[in-house]
C-alpha positions in Angstrom: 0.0 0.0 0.0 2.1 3.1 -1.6 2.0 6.4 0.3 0.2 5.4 3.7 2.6 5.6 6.8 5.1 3.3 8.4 3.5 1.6 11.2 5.2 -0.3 14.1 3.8 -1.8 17.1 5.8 -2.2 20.5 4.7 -4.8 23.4 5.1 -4.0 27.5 4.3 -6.7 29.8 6.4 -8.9 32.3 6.1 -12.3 30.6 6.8 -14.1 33.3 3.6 -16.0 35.3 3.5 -17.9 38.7 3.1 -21.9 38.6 -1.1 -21.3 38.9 -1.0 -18.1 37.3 -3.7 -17.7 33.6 -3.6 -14.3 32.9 -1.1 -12.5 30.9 -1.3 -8.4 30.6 0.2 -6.4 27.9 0.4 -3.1 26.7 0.6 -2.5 23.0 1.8 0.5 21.5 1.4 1.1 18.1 3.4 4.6 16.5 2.7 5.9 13.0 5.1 7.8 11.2 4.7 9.8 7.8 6.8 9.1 4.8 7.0 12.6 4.1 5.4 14.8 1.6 5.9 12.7 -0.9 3.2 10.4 0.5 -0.2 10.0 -0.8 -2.9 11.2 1.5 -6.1 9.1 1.4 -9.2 10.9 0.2 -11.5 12.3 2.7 -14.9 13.1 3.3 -16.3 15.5 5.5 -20.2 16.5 7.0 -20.5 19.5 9.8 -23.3 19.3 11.7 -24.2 22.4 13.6 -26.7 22.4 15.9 -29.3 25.2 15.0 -32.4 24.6 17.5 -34.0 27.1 19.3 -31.6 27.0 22.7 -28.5 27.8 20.0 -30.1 31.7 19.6 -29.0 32.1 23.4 -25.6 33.4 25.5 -24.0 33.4 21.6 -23.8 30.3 21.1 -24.8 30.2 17.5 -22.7 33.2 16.4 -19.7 31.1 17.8 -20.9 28.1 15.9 -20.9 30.1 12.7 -17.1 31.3 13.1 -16.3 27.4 14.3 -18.0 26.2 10.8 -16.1 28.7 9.0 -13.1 28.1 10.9 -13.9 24.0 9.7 -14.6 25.0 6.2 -11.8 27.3 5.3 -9.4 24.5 7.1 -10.4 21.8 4.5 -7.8 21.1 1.6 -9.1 21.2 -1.8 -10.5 18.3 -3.2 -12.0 17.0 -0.4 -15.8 16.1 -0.5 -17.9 18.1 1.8 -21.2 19.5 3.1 -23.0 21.3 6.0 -25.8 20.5 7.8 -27.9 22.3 10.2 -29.5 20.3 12.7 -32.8 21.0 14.4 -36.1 18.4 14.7 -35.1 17.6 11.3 -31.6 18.0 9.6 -31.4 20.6 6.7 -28.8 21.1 4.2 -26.7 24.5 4.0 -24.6 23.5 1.6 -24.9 21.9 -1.1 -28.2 23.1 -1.5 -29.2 19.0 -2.6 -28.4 16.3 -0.4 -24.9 15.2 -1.6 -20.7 16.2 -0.8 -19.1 18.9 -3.0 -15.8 18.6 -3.8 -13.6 21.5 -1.6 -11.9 24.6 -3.6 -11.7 28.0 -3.6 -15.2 28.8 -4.8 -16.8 26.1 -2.7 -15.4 26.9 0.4 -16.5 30.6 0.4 -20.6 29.7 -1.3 -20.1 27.6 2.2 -19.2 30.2 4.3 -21.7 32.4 3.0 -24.7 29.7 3.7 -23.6 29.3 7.4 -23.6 33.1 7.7 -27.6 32.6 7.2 -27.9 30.0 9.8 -30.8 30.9 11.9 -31.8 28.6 15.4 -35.4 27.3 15.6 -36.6 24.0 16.9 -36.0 21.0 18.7 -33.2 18.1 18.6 -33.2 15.5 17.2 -29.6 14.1 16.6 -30.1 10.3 15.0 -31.9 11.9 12.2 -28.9 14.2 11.5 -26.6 11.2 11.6 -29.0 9.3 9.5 -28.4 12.2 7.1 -24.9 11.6 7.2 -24.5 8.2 6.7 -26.9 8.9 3.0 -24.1 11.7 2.4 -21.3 9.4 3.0 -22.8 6.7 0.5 -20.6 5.6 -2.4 -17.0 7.1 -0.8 -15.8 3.9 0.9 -12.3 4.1 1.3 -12.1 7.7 2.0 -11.3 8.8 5.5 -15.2 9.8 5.9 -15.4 12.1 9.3 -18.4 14.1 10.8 -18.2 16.3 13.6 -20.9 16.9 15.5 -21.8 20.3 17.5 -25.3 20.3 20.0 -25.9 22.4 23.2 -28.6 20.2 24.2 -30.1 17.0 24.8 -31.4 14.4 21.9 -35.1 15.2 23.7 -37.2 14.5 19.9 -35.7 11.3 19.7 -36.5 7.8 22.1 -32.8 6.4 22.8 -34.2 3.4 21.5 -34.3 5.3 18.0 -30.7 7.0 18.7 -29.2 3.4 19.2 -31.2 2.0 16.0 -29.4 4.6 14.4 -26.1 4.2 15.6 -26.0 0.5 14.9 -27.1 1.7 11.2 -24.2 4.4 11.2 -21.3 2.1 13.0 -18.5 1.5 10.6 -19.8 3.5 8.2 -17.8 7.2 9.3 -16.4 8.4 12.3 -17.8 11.3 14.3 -16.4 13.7 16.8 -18.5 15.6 19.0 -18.8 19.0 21.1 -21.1 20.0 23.4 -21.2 23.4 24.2 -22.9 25.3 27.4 -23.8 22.6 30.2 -27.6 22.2 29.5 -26.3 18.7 26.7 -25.7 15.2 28.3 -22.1 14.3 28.9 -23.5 10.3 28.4 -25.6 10.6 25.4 -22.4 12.0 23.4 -20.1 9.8 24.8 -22.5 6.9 23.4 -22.7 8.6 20.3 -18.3 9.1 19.9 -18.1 5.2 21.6 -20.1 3.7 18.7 -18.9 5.8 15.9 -15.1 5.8 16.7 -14.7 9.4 17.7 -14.1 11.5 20.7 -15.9 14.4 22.5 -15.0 17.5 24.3 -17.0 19.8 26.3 -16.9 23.2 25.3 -18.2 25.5 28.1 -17.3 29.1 27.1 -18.9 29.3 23.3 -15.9 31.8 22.7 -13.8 28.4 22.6 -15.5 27.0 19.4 -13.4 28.4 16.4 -10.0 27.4 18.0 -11.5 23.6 18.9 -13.0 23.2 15.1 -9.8 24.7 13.8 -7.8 22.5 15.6 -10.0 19.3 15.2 -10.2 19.5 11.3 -6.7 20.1 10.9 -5.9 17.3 12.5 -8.6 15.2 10.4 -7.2 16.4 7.2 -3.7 15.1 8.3 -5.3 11.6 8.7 -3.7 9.1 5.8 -4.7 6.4 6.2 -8.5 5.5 6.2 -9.8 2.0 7.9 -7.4 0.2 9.8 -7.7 -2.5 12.5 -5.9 -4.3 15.1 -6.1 -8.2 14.6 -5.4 -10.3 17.7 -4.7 -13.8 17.6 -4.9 -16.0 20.8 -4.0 -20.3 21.3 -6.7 -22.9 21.7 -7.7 -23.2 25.3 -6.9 -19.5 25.4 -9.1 -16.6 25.3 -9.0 -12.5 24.9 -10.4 -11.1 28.2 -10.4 -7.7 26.9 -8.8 -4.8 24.6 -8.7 -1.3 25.2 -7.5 1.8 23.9 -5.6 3.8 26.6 -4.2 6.6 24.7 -5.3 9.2 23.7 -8.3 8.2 25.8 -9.6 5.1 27.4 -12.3 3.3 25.7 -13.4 -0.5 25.8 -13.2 -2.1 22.3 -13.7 -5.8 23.2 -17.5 -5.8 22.3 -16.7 -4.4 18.9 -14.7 -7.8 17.9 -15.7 -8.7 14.3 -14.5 -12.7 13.6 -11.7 -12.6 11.3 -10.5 -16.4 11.5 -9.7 -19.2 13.6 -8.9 -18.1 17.1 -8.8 -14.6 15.4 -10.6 -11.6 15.9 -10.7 -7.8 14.4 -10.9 -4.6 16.2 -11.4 -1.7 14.1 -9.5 1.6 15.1 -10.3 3.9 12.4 -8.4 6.5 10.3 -4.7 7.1 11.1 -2.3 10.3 10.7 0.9 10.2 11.9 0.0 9.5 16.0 0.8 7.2 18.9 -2.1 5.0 20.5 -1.7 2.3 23.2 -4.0 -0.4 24.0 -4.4 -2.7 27.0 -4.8 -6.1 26.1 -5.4 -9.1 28.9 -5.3 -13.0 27.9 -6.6 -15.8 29.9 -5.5 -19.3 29.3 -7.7 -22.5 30.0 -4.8 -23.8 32.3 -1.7 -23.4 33.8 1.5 -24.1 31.7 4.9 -26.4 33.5 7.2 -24.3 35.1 9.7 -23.3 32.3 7.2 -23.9 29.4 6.9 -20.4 27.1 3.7 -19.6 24.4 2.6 -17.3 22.8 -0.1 -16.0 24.7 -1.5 -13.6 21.2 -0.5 -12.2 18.1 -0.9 -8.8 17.3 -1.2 -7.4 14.1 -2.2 -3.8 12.7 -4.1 -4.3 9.2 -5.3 -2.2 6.4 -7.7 -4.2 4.0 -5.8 -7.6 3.4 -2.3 -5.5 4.4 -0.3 -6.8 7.3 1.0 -3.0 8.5 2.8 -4.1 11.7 3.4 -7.2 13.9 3.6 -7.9 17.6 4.0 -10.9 20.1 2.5 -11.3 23.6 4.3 -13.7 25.5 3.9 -16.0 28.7 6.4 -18.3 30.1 5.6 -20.2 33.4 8.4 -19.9 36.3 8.1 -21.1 40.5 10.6 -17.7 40.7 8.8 -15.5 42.8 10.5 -12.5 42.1 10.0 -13.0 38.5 6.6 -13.3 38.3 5.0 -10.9 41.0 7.0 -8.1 39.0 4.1 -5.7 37.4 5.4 -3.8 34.4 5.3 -0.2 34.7 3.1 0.7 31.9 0.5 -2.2 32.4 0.4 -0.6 36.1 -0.2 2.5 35.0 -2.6 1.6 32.2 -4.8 -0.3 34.6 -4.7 2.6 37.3 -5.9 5.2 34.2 -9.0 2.6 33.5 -9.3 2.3 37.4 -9.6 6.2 37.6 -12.3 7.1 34.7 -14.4 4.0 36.4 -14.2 6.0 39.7 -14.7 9.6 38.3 -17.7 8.6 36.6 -19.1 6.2 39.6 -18.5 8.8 42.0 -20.5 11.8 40.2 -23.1 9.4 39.4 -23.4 8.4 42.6 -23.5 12.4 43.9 -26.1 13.2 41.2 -28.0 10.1 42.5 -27.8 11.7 46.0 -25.6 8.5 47.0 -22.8 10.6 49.2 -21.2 8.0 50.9 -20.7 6.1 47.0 -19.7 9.5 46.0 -17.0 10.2 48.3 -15.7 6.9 48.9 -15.1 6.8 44.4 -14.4 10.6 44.3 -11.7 9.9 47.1 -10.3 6.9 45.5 -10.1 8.9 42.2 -8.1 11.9 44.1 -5.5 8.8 44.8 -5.1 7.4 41.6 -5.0 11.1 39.6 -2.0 11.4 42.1 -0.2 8.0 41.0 -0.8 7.9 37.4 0.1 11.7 37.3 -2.6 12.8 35.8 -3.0 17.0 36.9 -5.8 17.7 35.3 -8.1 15.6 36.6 -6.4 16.5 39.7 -7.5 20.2 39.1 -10.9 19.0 38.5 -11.4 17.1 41.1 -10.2 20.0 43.2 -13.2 21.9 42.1 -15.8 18.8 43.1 -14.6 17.7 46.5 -12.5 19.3 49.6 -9.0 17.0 49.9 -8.2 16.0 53.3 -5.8 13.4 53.1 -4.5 13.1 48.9 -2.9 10.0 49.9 -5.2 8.2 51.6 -8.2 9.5 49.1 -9.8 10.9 52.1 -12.3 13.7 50.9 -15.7 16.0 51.4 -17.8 16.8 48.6 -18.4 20.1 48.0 -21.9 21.3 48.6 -21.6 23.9 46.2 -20.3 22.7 42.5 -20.9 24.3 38.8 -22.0 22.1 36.2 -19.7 23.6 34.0 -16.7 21.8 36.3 -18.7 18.4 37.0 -19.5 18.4 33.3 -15.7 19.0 32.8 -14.6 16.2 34.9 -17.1 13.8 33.5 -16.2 14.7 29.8 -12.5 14.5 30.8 -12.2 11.2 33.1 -11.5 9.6 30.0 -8.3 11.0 28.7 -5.0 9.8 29.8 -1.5 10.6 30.0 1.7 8.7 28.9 4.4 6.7 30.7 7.6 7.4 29.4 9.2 4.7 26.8 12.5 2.9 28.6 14.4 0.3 26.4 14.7 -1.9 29.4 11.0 -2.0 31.4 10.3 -3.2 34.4 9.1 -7.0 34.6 11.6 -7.6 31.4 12.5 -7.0 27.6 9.9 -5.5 25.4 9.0 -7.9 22.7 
C-alpha cells in the first residue's frame, strides 16, 4: 500500500507468570510515522453538523458556531468532498443546497461560508436523524477517511434512545464522528455513546468563545489523517481466550465488544483512520490452564491491518516460572494503564453516585479517584477534582464533597475522566524485555 505511513507496534508486559497463574497483561503500542510529503494522502470526506435549534439563539452560542464552521470549512484542503448540515427536529442542508458532498476549492469553500452566515436557530433536537443524514451523504465514498463532527448544546429530547441506538448500529463503521457539546444544558452520556459507537471522541466546550480554535484544531488534524480504515487483529491459542482490549491513549475506551471474527482463534478490532499518531492499547489473555514451570507460548499475536495489508506485527508472551520474584514483578506501563481505566471508572461512579444523591458512594469513588489522579500523574483531573470535592488526606483519598459545584466543572470532569496521559518509553522496562 504506496503512500500510507510506516506503522510499528511495541509490546510492554512482564512475561513471566507464577506456577497457577492464567492471565497475561500487555500493553501495545502502536506509532505511526509519515513518509514525508511525498506520500499519498487518502481521500476524505467531511459533514458539519451544527446544531441550530432554538436553545442555539441564546448566550451566543450560534454566532460562535458560525465562526467554528467557517473556521472547519476554510481549514479543508481542496478536493475534499464536503457538506453542511444544520441540525434541528429535522436536519437541513446548508450547503450543497441538494443532499450530496461537494468537492472542496476555492469557490466552494467561500458559497459555504456564505450559507452558514444565514444560519438561523429554531426548533427541537433530534440528533439520530442528523446522523441518518450523514451516513446517505457518505454513500458511495468507501475508502475515503469519511469524518463528521458533531456540534449540539442540548439534549437528543425528539428522539427515544431506543431510536438514537437503532441509528447508531445503522451508522457504526460506516464514518467516524467527533463531537462538542457546548454550554452545560447537553448530556455528557448521550455524546459519549454517540463518539463510543462511531469511533470518535468528544469535548466539552463551556465558554462558546472556545469554538473556532476547537474546530480549527479538530479539522486540521482530520485532514492530516492518511490512512483510512485500519484494524488491530489479535490472535490468541486454543484453550486461550482475549479477556479484553482497550484503547488507553489518547483516551480510554473498551473495544472488546466491537470484535468482528476474522479467523480461527482470530478476531478484528477496528481503530479507524490514522495520521501520523501514537495509541496504546491494553490487552489481557486468559489461558484454559496453567503451563509447566519453564514452558513459554505465545499467549497472542498482534497485528495492525489495512484491507488484506499486514502493516505491523507484535507478540504477547507468557512463560511459566516457580521464581517468585520474577513473576509478581508488574510492568510499569500495564500498572499504569490499569490505574488510568481504574480512575475514569471512579470519576464517573462517583459523580453518578452524587447526582443520585448516593454521598457516601460519592465520596468513597471521588476519594479513591483523588489517589489514583496522584499516581498515574494525571493533573488535570487532579485540578478537576479540586473543584468537586475538599481534599483532606490526597494519599489516603480521604475527601468531602463540595456542597456547592458548577455544572460547567462536573461536566468538565465527567467529559474528561477519560483522557489519559503517557508513561515514558524505557528500552529496558520493568518485569523484562519488550517484545
Amino acid at each position: 500500500m504506496s503512500g500510507v505511513p510506516g506503522f510499528t507496534i511495541r509490546v510492554d508486559q512482564n512475561p513471566f507468570l507464577p506456577a497457577d497463574g492464567r492471565e497475561m497483561h500487555a500493553i501495545v503500542t502502536v506509532e505511526a510515522r509519515s513518509w514525508g510529503e511525498g506520500g499519498e494522502r487518502a481521500s476524505a470526506a467531511e459533514v458539519i453538523l451544527i446544531d441550530t435549534s432554538g436553545s442555539m439563539s441564546y448566550r451566543g452560542k450560534l454566532a460562535a458556531a458560525k465562526r467554528a464552521a467557517r473556521a472547519a470549512v476554510d481549514m479543508l484542503r481542496d478536493g475534499v468532498r464536503f457538506a453542511v448540515v444544520a441540525g434541528a427536529n429535522k436536519p437541513r442542508m446548508i450547503y450543497p443546497r441538494g443532499e450530496q458532498l461537494v468537492e472542496a476549492n476555492e469557490t466552494s469553500r467561500r458559497r459555504a461560508v456564505n450559507a452558514v452566515a444565514r444560519l438561523h436557530a429554531a426548533g427541537g433536537t433530534a440528533i439520530g436523524s442528523w446522523l441518518r443524514l450523514t451516513e446517505r451523504l457518505f454513500t458511495g465514498y468507501d475508502g475515503a477517511v469519511k469524518h463528521a463532527v458533531l456540534l449540539t448544546d442540548g439534549k437528543n429530547q425528539h428522539e427515544s434512545a431506543e431510536e438514537l441506538d437503532a441509528t447508531l448500529a445503522v451508522c457504526s463503521g460506516r464514518f467516524l464522528c467527533d463531537a462538542r457539546g457546548v454550554g452545560t444544558d447537553w448530556e455528557v452520556a448521550e455524546l459519549r455513546r454517540i463518539t463510543s459507537a462511531l469511533l470518535g471522541g468528544f469535548l466539552d466546550v463551556p465558554d462558546p468563545a472556545d469554538l473556532e480554535a476547537d474546530f480549527l484544531a479538530m479539522t486540521r488534524a482530520v485532514m492530516s489523517k492518511e490512512i483510512a480504515d485500519v484494524a488491530l487483529r489479535v490472535w490468541t491459542p486454543q484453550r486461550a481466550r482475549l479477556r479484553f482490549v482497550k484503547q488507553m491513549v489518547p483516551t480510554v475506551e473498551d473495544l472488546t465488544g466491537r470484535r468482528v471474527e476474522s479467523g480461527t482463534q482470530t478476531g478484528d478490532y477496528p481503530l479507524g483512520a490514522w495520521g501520523s499518531e501514537d495509541r496504546e492499547y491494553h490487552l489481557c489473555v486468559e489461558v484454559d490452564e496453567p503451563g509447566d514451570v519453564g514452558r513459554q507460548m505465545r499467549a497472542a499475536w498482534v497485528k495492525l491491518i489495512a484491507g488484506d495489508e499486514v502493516l505491523a506485527t507484535g507478540n504477547v508472551l507468557a512463560e511459566w516460572t516457580a521464581d517468585a520474584a520474577r513473576s509478581t514483578t508488574i510492568d510499569r506501563r500495564v500498572a499504569h494503564h490499569t490505574g488510568q481505566s481504574e480512575l475514569a471508572e471512579a470519576v464517573q461512579e462517583g459523580l453518578e453516585a452524587r447526582r443520585e444523591g448516593d454521598e457516601d458512594t460519592a465520596t468513597a469513588r471521588l476519594g479513591r479517584a483523588v489517589v489514583l489522579a496522584r499516581e498515574v500523574g494525571n493533573d488535570q483531573i487532579s485540578d478537576l477534582l479540586d473543584r468537586v470535592v475538599d481534599v483532606v488526606d490526597p494519599t489516603r483519598g480521604t475527601v468531602r464533597l463540595k456542597r456547592h459545584v458548577s455544572k460547567a466543572d462536573e461536566m468538565s470532569l465527567d467529559t474528561r475522566s477519560v483522557r489519559t496521559v503517557r508513561t515514558r518509553h524505557s528500552s529496558e522496562p520493568e518485569g523484562g524485555p519488550s517484545t
